[in-house]
DRENLO-66094 format. One record per atom (N, C-alpha, C): residue in three letters; residue number from 1; atom name; x, y, z. Coordinates in steps of 0.05 Angstrom, whole numbers, plus 5000, padded with zeros to 4 digits. Layout:
<aa->ALA i->NUM at->CA u->X v->Y w->Z>;
...
This chain:
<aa->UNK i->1 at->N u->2393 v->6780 w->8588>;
<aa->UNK i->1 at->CA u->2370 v->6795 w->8596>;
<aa->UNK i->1 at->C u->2377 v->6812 w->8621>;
<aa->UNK i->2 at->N u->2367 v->6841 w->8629>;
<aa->UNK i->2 at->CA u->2374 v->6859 w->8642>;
<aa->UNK i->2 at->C u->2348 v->6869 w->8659>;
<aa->UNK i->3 at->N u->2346 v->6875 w->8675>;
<aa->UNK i->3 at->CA u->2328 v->6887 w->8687>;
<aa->UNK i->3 at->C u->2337 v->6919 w->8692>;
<aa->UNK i->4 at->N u->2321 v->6935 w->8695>;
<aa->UNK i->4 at->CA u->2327 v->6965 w->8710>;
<aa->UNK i->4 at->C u->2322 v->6970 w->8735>;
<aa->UNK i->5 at->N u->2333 v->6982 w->8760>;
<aa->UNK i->5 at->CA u->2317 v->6977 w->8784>;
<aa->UNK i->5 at->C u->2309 v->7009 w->8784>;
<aa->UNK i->6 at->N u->2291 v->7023 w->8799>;
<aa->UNK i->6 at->CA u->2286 v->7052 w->8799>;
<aa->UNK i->6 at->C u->2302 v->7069 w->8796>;
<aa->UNK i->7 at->N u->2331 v->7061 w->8805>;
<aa->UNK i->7 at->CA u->2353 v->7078 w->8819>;
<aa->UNK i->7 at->C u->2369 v->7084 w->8787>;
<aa->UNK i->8 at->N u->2362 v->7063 w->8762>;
<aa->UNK i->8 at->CA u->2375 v->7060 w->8738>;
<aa->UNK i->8 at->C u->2403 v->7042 w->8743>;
<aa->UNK i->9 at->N u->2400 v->7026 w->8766>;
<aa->UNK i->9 at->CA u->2428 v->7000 w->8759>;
<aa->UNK i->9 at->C u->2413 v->6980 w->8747>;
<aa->UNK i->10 at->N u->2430 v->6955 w->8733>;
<aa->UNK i->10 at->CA u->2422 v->6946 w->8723>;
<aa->UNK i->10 at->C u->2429 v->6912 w->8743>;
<aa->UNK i->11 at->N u->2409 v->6896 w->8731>;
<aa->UNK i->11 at->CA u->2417 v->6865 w->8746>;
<aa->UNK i->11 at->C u->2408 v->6846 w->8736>;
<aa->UNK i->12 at->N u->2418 v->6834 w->8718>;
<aa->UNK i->12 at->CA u->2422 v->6804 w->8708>;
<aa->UNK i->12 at->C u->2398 v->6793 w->8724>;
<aa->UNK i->13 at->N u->2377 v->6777 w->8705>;
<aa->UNK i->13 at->CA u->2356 v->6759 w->8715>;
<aa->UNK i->13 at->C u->2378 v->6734 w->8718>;
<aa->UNK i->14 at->N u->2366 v->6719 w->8729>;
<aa->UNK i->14 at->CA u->2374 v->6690 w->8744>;
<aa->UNK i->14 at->C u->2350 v->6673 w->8720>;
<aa->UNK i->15 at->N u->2374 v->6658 w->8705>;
<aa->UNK i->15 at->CA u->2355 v->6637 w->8691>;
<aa->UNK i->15 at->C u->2357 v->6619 w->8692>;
<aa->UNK i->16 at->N u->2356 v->6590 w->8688>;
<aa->UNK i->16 at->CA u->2350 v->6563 w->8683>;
<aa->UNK i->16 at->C u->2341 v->6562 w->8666>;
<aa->UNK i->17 at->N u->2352 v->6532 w->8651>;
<aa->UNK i->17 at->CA u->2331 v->6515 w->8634>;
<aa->UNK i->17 at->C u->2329 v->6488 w->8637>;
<aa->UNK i->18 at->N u->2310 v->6476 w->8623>;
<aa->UNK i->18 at->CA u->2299 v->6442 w->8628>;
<aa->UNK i->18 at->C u->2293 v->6429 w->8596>;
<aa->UNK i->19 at->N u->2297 v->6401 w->8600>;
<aa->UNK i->19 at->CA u->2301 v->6400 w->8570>;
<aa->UNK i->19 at->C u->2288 v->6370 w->8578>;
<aa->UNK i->20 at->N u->2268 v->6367 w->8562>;
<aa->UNK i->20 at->CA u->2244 v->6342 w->8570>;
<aa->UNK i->20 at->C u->2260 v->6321 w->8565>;
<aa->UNK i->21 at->N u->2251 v->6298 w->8579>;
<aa->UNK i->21 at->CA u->2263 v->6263 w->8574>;
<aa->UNK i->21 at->C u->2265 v->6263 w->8549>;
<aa->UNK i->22 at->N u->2251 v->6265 w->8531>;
<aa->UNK i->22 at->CA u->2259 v->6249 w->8499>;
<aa->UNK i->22 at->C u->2274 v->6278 w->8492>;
<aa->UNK i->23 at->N u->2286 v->6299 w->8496>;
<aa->UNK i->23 at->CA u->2294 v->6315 w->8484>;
<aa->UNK i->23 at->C u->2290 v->6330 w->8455>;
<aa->UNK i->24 at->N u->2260 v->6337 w->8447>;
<aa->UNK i->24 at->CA u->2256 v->6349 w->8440>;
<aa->UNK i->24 at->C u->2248 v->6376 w->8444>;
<aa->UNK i->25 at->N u->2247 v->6383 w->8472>;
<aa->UNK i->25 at->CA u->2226 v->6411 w->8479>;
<aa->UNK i->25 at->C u->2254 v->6414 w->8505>;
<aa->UNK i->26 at->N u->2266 v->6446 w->8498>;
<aa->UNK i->26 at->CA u->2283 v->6467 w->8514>;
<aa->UNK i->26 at->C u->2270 v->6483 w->8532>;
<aa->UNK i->27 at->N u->2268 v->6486 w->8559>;
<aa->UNK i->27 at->CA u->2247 v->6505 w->8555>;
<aa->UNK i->27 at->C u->2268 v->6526 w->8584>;
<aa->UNK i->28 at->N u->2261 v->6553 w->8573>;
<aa->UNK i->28 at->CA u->2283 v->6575 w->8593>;
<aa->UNK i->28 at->C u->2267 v->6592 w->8602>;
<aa->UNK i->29 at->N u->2271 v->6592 w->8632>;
<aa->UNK i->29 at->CA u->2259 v->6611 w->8644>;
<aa->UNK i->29 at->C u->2282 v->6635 w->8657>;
<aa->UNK i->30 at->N u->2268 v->6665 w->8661>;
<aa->UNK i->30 at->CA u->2272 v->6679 w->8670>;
<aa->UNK i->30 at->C u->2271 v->6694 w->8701>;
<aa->UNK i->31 at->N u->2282 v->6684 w->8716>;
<aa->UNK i->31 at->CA u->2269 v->6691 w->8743>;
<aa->UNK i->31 at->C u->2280 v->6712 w->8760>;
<aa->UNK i->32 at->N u->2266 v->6730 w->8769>;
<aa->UNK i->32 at->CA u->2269 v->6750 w->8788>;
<aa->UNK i->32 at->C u->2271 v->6733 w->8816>;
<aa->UNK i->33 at->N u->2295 v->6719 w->8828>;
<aa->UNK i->33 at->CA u->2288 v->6709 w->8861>;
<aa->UNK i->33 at->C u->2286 v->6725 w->8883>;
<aa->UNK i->34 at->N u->2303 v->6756 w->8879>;
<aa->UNK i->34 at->CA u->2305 v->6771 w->8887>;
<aa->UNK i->34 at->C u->2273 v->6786 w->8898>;
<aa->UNK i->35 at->N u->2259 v->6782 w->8881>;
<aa->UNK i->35 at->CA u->2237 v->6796 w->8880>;
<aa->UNK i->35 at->C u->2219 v->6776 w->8903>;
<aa->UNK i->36 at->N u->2228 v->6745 w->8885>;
<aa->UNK i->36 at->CA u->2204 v->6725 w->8903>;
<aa->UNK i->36 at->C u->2207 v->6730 w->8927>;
<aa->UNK i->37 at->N u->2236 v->6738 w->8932>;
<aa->UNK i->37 at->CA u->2240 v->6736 w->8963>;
<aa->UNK i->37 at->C u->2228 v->6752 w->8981>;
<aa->UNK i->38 at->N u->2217 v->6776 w->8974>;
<aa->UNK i->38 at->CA u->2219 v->6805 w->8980>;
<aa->UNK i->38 at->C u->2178 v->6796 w->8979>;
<aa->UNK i->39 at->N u->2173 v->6790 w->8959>;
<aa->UNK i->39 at->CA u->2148 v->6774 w->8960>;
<aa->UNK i->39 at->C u->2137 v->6758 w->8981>;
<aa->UNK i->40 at->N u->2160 v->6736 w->8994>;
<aa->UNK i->40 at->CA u->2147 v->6716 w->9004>;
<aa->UNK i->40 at->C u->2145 v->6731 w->9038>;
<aa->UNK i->41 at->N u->2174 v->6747 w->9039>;
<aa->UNK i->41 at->CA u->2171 v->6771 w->9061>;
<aa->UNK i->41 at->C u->2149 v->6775 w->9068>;
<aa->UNK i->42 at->N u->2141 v->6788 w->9055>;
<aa->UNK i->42 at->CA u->2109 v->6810 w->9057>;
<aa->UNK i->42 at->C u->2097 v->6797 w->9068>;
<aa->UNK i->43 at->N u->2083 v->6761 w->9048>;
<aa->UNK i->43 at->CA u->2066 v->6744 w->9062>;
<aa->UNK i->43 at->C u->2068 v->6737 w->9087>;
<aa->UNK i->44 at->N u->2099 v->6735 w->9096>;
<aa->UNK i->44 at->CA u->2094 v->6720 w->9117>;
<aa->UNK i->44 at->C u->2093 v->6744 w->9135>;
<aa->UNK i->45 at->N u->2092 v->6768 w->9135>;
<aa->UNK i->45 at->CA u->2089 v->6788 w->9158>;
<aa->UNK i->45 at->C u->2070 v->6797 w->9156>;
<aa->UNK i->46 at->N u->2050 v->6786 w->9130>;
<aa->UNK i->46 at->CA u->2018 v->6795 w->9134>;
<aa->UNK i->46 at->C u->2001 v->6774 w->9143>;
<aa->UNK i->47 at->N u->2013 v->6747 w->9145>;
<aa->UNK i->47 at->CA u->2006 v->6722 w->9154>;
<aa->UNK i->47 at->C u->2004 v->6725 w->9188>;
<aa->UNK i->48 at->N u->2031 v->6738 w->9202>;
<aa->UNK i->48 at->CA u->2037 v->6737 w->9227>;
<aa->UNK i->48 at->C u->2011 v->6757 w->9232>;
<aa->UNK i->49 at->N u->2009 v->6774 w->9220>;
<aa->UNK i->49 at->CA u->1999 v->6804 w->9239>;
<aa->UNK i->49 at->C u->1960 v->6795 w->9233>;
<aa->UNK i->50 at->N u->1961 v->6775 w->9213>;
<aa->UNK i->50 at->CA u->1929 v->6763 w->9214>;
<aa->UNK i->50 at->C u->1931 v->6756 w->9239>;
<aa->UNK i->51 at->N u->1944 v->6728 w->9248>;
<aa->UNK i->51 at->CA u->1944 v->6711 w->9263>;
<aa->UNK i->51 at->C u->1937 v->6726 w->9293>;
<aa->UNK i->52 at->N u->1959 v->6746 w->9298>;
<aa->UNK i->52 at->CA u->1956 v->6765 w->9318>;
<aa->UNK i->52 at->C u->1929 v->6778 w->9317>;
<aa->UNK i->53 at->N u->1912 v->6790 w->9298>;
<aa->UNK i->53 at->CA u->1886 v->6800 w->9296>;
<aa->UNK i->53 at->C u->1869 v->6777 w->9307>;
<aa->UNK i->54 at->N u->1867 v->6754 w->9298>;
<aa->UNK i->54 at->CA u->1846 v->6741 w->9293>;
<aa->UNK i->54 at->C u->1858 v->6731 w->9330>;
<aa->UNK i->55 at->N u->1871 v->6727 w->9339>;
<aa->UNK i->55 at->CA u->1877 v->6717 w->9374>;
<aa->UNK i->55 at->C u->1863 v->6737 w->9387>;
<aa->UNK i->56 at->N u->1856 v->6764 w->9377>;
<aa->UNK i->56 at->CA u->1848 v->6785 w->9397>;
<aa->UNK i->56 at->C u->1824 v->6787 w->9388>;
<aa->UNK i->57 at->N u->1811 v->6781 w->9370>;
<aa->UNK i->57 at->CA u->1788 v->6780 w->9358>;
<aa->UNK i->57 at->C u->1773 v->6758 w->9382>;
<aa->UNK i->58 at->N u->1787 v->6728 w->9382>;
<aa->UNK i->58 at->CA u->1776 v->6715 w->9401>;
<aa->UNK i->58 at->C u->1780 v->6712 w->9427>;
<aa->UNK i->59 at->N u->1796 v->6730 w->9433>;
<aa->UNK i->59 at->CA u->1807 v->6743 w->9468>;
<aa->UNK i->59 at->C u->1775 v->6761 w->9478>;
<aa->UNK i->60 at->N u->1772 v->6777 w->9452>;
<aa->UNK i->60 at->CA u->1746 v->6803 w->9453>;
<aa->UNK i->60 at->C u->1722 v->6788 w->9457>;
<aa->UNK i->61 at->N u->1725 v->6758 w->9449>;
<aa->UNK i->61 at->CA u->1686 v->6741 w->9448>;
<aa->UNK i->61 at->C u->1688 v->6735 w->9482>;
């Protein structure tokens, strides 16, 4: 499996799989980590810049 990025390179998803105790059920996932990471980024610099709002919010009472 291939992804496209805007630019048109291409990059291999990152997969795994898991295969239940009695081994009947395979199951494969596809994961973008690249992306989660770039994701979890964001949160935590929209997490910080709350935190910072909401201190001056109660600096202002």
């Amino acid at each position: 499996m291939e992804k496209k990025d805007r630019y048109g390179h291409s990059h291999p998803y990152d997969t795994f799989s898991s295969i239940s105790p009695d081994g009947s059920q395979k199951t494969k996932w596809s994961v973008d980590f690249a992306q989660g990471d770039r994701n979890y980024s964001k949160l935590v610099r929209k997490s910080y810049q709350d935190r910072i709002r909401r201190k001056k919010k109660k600096a202002a009472k």
